[in-house]
mmCIF file of the N, C-alpha and C atoms, coordinates in Angstrom:
data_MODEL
# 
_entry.id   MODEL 
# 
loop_
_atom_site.group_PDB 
_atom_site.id 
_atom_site.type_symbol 
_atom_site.label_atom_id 
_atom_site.label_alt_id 
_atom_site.label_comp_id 
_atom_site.label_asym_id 
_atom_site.label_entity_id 
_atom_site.label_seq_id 
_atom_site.pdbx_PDB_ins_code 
_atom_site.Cartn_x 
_atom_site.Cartn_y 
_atom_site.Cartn_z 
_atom_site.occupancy 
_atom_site.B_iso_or_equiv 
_atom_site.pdbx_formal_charge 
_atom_site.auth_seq_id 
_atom_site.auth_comp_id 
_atom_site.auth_asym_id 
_atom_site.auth_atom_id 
_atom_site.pdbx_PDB_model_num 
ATOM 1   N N  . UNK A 1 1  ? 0.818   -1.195  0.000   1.00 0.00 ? 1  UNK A N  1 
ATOM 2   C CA . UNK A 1 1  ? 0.000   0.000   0.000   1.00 0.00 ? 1  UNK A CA 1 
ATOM 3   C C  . UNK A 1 1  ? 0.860   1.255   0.000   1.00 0.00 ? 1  UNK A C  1 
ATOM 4   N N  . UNK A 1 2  ? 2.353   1.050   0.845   1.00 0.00 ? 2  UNK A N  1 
ATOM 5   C CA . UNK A 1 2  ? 2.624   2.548   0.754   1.00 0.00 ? 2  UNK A CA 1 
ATOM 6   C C  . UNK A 1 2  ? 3.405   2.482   -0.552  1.00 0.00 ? 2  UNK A C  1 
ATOM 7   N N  . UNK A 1 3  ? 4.091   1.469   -1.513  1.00 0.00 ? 3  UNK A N  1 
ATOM 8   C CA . UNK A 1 3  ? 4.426   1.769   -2.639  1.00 0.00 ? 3  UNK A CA 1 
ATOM 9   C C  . UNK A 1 3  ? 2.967   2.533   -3.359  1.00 0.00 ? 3  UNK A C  1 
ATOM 10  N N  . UNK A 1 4  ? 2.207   1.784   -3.591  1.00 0.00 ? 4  UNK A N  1 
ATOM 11  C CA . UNK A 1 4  ? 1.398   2.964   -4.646  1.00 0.00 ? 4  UNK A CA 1 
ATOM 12  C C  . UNK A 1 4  ? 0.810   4.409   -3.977  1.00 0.00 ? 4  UNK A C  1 
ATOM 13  N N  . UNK A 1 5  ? 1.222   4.122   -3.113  1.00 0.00 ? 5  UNK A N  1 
ATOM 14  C CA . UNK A 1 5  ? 0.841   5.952   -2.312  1.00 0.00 ? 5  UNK A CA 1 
ATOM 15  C C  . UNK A 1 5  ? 2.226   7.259   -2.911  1.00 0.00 ? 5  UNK A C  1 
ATOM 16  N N  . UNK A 1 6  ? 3.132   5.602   -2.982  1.00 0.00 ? 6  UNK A N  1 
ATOM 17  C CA . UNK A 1 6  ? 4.586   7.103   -3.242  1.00 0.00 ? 6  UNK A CA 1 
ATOM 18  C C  . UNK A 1 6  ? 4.192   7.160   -4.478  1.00 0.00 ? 6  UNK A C  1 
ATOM 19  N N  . UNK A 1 7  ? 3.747   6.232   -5.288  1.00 0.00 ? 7  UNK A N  1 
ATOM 20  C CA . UNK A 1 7  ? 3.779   6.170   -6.720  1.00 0.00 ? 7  UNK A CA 1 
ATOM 21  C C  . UNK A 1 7  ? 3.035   7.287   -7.263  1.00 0.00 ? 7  UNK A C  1 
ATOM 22  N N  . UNK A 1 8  ? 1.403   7.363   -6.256  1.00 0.00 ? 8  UNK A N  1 
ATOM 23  C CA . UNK A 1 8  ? 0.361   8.630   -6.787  1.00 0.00 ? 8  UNK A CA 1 
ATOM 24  C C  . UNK A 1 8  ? 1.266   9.753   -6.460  1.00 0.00 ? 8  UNK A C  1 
ATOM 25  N N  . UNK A 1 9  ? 1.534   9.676   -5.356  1.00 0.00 ? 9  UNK A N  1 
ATOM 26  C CA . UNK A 1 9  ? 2.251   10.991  -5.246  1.00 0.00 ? 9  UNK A CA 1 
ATOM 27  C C  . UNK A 1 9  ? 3.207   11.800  -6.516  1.00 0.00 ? 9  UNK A C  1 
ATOM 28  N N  . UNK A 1 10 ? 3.934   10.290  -6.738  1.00 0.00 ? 10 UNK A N  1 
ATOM 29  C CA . UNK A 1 10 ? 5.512   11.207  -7.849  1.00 0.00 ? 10 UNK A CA 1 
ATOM 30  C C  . UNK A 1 10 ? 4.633   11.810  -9.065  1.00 0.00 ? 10 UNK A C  1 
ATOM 31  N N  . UNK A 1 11 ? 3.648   10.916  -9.094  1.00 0.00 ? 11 UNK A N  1 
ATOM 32  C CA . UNK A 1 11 ? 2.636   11.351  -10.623 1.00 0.00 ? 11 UNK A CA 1 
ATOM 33  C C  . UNK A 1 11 ? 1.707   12.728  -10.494 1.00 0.00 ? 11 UNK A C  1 
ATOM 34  N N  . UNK A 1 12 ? 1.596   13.028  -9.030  1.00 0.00 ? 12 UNK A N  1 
ATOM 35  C CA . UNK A 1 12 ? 0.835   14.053  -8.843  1.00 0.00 ? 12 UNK A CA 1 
ATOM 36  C C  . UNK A 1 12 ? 1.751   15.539  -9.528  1.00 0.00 ? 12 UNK A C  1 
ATOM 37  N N  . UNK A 1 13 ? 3.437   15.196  -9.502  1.00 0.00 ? 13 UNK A N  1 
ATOM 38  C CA . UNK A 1 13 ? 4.005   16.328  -10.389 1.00 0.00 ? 13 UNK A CA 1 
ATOM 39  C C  . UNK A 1 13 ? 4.384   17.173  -9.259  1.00 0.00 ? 13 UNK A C  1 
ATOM 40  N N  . UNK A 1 14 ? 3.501   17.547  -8.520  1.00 0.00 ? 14 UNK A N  1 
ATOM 41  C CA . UNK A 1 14 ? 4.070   19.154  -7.582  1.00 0.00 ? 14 UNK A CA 1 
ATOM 42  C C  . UNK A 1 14 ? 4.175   18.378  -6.535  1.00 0.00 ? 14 UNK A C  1 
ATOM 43  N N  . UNK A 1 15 ? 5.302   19.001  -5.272  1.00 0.00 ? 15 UNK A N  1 
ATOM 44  C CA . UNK A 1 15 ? 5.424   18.713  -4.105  1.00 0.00 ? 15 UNK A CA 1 
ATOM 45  C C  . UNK A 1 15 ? 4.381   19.034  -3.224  1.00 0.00 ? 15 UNK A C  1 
ATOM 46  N N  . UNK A 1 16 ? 3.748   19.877  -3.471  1.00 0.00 ? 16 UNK A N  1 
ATOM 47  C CA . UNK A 1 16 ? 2.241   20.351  -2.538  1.00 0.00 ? 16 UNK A CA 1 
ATOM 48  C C  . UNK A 1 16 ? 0.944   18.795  -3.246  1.00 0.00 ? 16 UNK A C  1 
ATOM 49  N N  . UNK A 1 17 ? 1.212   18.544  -4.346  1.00 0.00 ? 17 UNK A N  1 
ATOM 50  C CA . UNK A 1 17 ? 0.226   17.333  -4.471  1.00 0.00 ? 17 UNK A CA 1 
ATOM 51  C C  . UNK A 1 17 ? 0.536   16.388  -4.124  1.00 0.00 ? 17 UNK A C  1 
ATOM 52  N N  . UNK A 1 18 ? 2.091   16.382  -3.687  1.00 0.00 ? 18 UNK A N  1 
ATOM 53  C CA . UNK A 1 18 ? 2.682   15.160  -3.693  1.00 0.00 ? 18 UNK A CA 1 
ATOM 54  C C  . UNK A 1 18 ? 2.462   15.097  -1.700  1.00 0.00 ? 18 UNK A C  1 
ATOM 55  N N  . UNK A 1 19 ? 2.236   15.396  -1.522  1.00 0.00 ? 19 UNK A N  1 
ATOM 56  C CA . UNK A 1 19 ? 2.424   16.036  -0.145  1.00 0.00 ? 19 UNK A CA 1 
ATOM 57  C C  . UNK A 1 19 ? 0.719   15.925  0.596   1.00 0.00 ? 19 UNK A C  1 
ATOM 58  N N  . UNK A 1 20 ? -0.377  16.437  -0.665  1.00 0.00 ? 20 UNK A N  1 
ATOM 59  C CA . UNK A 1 20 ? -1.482  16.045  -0.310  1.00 0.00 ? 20 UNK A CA 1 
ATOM 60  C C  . UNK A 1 20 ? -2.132  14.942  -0.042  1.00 0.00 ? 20 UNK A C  1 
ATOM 61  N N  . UNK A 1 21 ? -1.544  13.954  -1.620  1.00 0.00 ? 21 UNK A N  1 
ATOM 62  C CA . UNK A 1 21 ? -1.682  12.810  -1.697  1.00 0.00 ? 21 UNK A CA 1 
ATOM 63  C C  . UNK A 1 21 ? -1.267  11.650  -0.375  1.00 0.00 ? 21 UNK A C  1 
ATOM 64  N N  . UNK A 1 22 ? -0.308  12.173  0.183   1.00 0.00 ? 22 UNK A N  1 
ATOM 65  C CA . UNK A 1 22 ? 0.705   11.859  1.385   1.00 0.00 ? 22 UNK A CA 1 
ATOM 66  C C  . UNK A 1 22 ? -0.730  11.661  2.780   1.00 0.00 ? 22 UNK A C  1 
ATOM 67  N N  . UNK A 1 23 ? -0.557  13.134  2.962   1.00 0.00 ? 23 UNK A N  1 
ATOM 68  C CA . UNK A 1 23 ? -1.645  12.928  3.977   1.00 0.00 ? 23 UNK A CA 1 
ATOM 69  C C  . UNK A 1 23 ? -2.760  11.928  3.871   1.00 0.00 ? 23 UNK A C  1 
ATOM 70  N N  . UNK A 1 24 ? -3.735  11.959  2.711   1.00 0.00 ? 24 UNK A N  1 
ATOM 71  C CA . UNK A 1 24 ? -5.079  11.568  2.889   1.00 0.00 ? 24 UNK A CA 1 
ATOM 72  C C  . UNK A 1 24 ? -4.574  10.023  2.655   1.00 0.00 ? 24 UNK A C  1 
ATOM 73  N N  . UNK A 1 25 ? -3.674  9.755   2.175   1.00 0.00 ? 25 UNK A N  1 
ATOM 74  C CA . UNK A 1 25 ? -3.567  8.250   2.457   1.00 0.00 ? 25 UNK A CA 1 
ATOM 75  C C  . UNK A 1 25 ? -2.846  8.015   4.053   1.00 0.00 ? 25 UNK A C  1 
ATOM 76  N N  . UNK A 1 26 ? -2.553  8.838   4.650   1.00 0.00 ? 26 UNK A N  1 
ATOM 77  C CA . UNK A 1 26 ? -2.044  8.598   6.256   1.00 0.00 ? 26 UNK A CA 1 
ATOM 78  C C  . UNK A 1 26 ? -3.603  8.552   6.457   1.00 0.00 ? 26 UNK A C  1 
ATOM 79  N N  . UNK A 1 27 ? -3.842  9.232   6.464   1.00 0.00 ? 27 UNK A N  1 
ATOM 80  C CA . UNK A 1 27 ? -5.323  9.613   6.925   1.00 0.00 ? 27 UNK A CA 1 
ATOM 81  C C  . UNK A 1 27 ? -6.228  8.523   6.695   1.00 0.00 ? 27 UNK A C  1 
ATOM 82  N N  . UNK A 1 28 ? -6.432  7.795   5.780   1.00 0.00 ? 28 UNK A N  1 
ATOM 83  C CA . UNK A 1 28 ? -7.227  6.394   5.205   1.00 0.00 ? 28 UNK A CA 1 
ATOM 84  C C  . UNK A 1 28 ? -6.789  5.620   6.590   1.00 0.00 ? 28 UNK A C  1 
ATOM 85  N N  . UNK A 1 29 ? -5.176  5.343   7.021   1.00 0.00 ? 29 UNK A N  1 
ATOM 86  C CA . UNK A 1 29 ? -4.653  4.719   6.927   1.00 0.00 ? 29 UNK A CA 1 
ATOM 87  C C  . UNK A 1 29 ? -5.006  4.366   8.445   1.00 0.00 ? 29 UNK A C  1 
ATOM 88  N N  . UNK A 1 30 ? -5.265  5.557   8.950   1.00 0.00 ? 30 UNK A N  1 
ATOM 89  C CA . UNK A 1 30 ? -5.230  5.825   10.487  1.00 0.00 ? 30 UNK A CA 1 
ATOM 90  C C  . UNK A 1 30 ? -6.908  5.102   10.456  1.00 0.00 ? 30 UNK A C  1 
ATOM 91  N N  . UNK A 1 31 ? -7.460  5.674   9.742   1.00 0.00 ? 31 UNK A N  1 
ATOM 92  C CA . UNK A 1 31 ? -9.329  5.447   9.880   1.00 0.00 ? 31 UNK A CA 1 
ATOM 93  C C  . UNK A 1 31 ? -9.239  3.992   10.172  1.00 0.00 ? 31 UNK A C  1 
ATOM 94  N N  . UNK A 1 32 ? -8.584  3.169   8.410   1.00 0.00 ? 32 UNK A N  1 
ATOM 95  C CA . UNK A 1 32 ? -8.639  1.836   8.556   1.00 0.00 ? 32 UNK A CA 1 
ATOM 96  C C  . UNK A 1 32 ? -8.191  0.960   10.180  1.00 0.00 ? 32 UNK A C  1 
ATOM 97  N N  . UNK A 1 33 ? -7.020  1.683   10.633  1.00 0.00 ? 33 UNK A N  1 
ATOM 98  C CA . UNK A 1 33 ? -6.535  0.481   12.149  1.00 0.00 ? 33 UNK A CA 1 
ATOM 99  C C  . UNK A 1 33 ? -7.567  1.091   12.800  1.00 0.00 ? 33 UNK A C  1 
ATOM 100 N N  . UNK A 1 34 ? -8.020  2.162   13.330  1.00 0.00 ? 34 UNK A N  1 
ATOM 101 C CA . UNK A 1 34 ? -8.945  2.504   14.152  1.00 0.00 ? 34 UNK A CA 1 
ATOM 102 C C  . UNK A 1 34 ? -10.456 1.284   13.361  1.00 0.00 ? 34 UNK A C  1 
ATOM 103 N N  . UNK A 1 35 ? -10.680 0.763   12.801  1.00 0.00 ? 35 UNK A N  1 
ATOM 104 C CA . UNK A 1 35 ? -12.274 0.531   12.456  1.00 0.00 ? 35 UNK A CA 1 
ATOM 105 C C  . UNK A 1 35 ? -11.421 -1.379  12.794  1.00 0.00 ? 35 UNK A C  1 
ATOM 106 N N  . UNK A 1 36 ? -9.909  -1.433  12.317  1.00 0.00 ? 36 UNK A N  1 
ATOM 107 C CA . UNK A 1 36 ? -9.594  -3.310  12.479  1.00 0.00 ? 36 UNK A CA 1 
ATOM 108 C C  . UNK A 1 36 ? -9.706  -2.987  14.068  1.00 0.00 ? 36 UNK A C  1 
ATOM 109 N N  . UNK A 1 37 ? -9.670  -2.204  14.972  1.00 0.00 ? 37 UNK A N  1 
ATOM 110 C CA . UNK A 1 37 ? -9.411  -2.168  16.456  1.00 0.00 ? 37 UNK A CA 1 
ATOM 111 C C  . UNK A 1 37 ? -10.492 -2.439  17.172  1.00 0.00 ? 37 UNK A C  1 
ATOM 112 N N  . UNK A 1 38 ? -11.699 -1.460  16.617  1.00 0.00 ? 38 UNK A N  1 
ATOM 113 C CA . UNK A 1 38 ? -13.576 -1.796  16.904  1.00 0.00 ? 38 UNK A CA 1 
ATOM 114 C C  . UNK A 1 38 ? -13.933 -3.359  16.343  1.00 0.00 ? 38 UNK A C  1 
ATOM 115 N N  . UNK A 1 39 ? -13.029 -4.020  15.340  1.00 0.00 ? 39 UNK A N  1 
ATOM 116 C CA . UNK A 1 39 ? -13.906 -5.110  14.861  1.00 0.00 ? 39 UNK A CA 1 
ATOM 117 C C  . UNK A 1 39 ? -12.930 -5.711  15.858  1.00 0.00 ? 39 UNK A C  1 
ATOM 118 N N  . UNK A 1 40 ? -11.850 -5.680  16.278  1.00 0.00 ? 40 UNK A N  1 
ATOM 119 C CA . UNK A 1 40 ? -11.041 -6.649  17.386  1.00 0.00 ? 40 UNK A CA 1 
ATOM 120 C C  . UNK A 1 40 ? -11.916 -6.523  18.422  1.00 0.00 ? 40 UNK A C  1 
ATOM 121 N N  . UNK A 1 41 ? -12.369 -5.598  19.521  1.00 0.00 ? 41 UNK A N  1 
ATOM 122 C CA . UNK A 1 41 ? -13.295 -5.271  19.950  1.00 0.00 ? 41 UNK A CA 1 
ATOM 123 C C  . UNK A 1 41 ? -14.053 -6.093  20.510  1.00 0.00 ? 41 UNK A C  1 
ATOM 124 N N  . UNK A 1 42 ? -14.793 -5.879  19.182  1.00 0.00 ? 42 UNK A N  1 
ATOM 125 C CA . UNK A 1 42 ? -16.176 -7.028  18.735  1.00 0.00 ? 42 UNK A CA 1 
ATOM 126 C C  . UNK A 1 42 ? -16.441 -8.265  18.620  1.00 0.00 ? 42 UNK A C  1 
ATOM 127 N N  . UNK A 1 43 ? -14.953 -8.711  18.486  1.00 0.00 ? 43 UNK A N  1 
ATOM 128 C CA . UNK A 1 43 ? -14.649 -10.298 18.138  1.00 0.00 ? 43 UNK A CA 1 
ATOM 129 C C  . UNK A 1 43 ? -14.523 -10.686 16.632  1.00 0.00 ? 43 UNK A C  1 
ATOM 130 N N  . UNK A 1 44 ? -15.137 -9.581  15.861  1.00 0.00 ? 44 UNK A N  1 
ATOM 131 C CA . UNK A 1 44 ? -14.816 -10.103 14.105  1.00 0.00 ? 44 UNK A CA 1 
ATOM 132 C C  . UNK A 1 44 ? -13.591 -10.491 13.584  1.00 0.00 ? 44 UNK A C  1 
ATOM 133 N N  . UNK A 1 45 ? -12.551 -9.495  14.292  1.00 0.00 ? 45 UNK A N  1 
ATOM 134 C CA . UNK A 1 45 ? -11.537 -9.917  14.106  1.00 0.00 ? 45 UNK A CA 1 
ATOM 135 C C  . UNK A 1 45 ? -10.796 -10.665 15.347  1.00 0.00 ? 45 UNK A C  1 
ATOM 136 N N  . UNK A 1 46 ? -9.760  -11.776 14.960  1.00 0.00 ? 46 UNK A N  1 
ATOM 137 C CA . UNK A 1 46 ? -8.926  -12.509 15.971  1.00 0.00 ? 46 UNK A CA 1 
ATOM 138 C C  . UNK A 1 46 ? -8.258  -11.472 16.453  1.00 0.00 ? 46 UNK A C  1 
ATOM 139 N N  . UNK A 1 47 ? -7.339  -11.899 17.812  1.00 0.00 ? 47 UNK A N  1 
ATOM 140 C CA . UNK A 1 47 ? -5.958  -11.024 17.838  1.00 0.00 ? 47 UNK A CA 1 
ATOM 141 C C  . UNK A 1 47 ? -4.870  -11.077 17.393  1.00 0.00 ? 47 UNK A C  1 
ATOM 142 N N  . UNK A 1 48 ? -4.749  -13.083 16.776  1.00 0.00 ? 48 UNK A N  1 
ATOM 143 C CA . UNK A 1 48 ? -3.935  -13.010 15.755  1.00 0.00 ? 48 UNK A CA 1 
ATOM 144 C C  . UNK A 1 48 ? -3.625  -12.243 14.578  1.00 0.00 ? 48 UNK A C  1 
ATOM 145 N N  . UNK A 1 49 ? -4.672  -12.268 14.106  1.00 0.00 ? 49 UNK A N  1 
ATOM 146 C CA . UNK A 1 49 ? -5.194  -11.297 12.866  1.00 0.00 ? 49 UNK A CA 1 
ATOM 147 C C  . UNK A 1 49 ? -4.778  -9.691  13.061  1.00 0.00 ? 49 UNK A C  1 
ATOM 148 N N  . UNK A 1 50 ? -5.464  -9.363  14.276  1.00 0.00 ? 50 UNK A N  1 
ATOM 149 C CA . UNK A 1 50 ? -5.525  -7.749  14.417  1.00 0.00 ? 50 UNK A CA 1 
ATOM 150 C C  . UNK A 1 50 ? -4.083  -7.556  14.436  1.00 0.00 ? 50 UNK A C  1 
ATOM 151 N N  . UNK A 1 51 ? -3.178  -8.313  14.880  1.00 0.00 ? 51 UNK A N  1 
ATOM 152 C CA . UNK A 1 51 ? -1.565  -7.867  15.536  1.00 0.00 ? 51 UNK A CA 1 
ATOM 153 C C  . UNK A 1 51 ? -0.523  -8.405  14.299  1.00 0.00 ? 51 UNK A C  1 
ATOM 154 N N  . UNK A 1 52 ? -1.241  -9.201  13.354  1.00 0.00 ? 52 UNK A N  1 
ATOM 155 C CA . UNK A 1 52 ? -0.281  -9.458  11.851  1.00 0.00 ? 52 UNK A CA 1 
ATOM 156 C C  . UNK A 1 52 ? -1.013  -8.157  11.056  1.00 0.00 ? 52 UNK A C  1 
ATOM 157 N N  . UNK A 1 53 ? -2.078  -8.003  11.008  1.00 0.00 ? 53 UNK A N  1 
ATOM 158 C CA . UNK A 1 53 ? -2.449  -7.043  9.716   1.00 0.00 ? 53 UNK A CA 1 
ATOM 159 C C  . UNK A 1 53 ? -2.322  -5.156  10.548  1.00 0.00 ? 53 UNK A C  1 
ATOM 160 N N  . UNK A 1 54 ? -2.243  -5.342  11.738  1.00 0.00 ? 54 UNK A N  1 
ATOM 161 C CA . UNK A 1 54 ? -1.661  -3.705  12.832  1.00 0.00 ? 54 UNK A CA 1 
ATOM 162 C C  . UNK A 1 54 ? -0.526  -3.709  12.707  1.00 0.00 ? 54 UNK A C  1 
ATOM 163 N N  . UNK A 1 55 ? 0.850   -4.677  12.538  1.00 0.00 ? 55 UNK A N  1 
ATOM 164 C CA . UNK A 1 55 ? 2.137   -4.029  12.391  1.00 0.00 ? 55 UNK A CA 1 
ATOM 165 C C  . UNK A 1 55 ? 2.160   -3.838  11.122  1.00 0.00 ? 55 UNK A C  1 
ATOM 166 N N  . UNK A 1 56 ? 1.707   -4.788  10.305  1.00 0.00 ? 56 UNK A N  1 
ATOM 167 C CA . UNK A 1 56 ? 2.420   -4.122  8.516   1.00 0.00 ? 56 UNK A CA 1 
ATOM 168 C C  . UNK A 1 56 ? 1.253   -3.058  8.090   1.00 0.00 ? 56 UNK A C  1 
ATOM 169 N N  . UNK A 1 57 ? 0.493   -2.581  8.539   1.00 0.00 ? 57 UNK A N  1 
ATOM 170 C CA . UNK A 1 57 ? -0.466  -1.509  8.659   1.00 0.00 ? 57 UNK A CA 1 
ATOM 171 C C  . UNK A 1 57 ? 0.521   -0.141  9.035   1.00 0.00 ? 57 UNK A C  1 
ATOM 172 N N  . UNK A 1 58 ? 0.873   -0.036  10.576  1.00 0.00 ? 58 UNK A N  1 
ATOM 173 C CA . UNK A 1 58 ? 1.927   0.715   10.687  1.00 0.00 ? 58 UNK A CA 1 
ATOM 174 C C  . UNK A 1 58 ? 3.009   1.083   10.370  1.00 0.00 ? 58 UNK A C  1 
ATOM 175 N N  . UNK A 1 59 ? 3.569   -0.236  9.940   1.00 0.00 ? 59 UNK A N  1 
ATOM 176 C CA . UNK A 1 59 ? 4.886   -0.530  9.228   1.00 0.00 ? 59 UNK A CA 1 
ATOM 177 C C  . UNK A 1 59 ? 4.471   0.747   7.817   1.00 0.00 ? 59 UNK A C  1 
ATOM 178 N N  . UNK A 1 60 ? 3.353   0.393   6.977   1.00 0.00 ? 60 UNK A N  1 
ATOM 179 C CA . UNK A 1 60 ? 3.562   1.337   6.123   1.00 0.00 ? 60 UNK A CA 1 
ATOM 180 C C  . UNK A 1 60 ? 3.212   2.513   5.886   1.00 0.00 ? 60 UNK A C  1 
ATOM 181 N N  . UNK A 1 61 ? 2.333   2.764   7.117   1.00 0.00 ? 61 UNK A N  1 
ATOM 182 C CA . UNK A 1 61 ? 1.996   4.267   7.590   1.00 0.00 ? 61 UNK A CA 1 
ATOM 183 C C  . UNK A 1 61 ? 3.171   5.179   8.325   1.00 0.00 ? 61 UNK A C  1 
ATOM 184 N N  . UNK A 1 62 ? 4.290   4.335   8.672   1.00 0.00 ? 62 UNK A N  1 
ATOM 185 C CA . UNK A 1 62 ? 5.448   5.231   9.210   1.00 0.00 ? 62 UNK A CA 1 
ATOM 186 C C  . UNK A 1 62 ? 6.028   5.213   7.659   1.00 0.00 ? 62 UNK A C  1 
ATOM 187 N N  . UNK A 1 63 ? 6.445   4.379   6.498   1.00 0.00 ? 63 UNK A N  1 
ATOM 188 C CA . UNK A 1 63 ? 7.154   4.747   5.759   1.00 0.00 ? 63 UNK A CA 1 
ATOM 189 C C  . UNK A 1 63 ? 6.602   6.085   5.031   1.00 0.00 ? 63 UNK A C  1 
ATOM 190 N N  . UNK A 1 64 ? 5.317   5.839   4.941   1.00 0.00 ? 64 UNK A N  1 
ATOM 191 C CA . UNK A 1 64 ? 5.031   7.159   4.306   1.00 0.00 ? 64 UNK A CA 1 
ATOM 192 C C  . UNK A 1 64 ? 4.757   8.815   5.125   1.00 0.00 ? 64 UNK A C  1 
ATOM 193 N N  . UNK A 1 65 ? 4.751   8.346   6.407   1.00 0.00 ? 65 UNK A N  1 
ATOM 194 C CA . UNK A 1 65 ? 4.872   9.671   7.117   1.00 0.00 ? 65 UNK A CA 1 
ATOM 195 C C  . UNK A 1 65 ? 6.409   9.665   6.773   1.00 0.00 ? 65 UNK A C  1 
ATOM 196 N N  . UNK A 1 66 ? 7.679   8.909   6.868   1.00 0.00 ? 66 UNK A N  1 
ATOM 197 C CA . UNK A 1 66 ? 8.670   9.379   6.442   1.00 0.00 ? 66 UNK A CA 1 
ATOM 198 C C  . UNK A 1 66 ? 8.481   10.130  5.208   1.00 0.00 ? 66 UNK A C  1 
ATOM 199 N N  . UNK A 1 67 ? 7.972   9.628   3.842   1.00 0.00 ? 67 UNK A N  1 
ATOM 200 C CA . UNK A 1 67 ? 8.337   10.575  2.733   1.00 0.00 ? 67 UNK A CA 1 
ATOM 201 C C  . UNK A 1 67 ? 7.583   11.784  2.717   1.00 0.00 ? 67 UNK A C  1 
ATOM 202 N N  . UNK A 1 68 ? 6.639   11.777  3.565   1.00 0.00 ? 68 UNK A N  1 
ATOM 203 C CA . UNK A 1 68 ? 6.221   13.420  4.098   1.00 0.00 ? 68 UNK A CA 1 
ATOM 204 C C  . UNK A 1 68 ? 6.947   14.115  4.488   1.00 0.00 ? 68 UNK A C  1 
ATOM 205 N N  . UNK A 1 69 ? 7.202   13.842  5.598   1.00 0.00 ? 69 UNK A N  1 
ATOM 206 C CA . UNK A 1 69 ? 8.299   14.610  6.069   1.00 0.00 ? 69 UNK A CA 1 
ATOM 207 C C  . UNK A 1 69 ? 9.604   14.981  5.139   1.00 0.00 ? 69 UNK A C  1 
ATOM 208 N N  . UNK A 1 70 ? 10.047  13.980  4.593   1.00 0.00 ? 70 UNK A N  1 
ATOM 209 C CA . UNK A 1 70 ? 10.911  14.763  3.543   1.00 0.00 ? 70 UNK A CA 1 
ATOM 210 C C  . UNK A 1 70 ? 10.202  15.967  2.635   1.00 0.00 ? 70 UNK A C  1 
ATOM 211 N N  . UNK A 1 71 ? 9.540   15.259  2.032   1.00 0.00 ? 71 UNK A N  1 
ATOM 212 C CA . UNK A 1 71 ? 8.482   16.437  1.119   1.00 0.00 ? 71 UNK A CA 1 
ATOM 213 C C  . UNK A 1 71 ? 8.283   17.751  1.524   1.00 0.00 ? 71 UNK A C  1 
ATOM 214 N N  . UNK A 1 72 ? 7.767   18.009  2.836   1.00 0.00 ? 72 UNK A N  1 
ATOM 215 C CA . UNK A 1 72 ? 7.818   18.953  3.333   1.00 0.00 ? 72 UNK A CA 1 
ATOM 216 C C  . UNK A 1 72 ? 9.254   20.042  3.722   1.00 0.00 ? 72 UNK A C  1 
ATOM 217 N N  . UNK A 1 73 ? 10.446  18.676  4.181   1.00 0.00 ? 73 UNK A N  1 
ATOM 218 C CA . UNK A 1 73 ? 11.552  19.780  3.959   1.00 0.00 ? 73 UNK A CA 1 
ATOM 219 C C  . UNK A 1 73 ? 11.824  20.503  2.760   1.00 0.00 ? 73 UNK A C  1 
ATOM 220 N N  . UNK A 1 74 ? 11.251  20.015  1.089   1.00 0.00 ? 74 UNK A N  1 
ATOM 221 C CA . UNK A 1 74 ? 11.382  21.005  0.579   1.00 0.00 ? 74 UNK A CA 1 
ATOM 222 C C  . UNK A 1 74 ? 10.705  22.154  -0.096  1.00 0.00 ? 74 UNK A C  1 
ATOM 223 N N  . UNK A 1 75 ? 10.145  22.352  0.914   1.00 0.00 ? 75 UNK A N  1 
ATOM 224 C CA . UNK A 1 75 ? 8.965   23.403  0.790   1.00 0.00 ? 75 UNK A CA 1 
ATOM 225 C C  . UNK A 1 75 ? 9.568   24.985  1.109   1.00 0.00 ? 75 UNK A C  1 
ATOM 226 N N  . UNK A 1 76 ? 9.758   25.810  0.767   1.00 0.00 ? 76 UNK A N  1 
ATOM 227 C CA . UNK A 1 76 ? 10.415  27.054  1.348   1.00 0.00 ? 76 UNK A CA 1 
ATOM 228 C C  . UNK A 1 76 ? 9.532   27.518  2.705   1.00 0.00 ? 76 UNK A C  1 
ATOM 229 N N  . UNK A 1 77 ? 9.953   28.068  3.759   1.00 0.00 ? 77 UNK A N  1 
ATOM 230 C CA . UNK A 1 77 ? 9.105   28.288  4.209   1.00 0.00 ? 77 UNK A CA 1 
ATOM 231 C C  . UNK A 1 77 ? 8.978   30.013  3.924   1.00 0.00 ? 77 UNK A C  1 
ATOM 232 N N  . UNK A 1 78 ? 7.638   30.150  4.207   1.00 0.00 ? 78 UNK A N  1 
ATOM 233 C CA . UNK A 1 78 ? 7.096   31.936  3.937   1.00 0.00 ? 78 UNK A CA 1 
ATOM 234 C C  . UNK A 1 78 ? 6.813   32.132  4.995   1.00 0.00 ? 78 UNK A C  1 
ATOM 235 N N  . UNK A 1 79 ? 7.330   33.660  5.461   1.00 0.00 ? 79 UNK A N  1 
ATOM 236 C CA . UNK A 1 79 ? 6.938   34.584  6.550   1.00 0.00 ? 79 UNK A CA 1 
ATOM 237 C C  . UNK A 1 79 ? 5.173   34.612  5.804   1.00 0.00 ? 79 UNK A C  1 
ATOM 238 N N  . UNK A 1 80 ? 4.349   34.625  7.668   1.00 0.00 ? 80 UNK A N  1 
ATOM 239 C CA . UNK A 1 80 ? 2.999   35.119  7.753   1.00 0.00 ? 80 UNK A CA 1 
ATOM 240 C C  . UNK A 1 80 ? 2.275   33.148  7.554   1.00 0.00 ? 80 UNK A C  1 
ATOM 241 N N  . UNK A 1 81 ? 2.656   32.301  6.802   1.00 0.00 ? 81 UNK A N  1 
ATOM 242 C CA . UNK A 1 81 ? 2.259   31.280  6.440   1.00 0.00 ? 81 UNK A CA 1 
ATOM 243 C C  . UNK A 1 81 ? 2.855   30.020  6.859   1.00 0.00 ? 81 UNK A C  1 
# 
């Protein structure tokens, strides 16, 4: 998942799309473990399950908060903004 997130991103062309694209897939990313956590919860899901598909979940939600964070270093920053 986080390969085709970098992938939309490089195609998005600008660092501000590339950067947008960034977030709303963190953002998916966060929704999705929060909703596997309610079905752990619930019992739908095992804890086997919840704790193999929650680390490589995170696993690729930190790689791509890494290429945010780069992204963002090259952003100039502007006085007032």
């Amino acid at each position: 998942m986080a390969q085709k997130a970098v992938e939309a991103a490089r195609v998005a062309g600008s660092t501000e799309g590339e950067i947008q694209i960034l977030q709303d897939r963190i953002e998916s990313m966060t929704a999705n473990l929060d909703r596997m956590y309610m079905d752990r919860l619930s019992g739908i899901l095992s804890e086997d399950d919840f704790q193999r598909i929650c680390l490589k979940m995170k696993s690729d939600r930190a790689k791509l908060e890494d290429q945010l964070r780069e992204l963002k270093k090259r952003i100039p920053r502007h006085s007032g903004g």
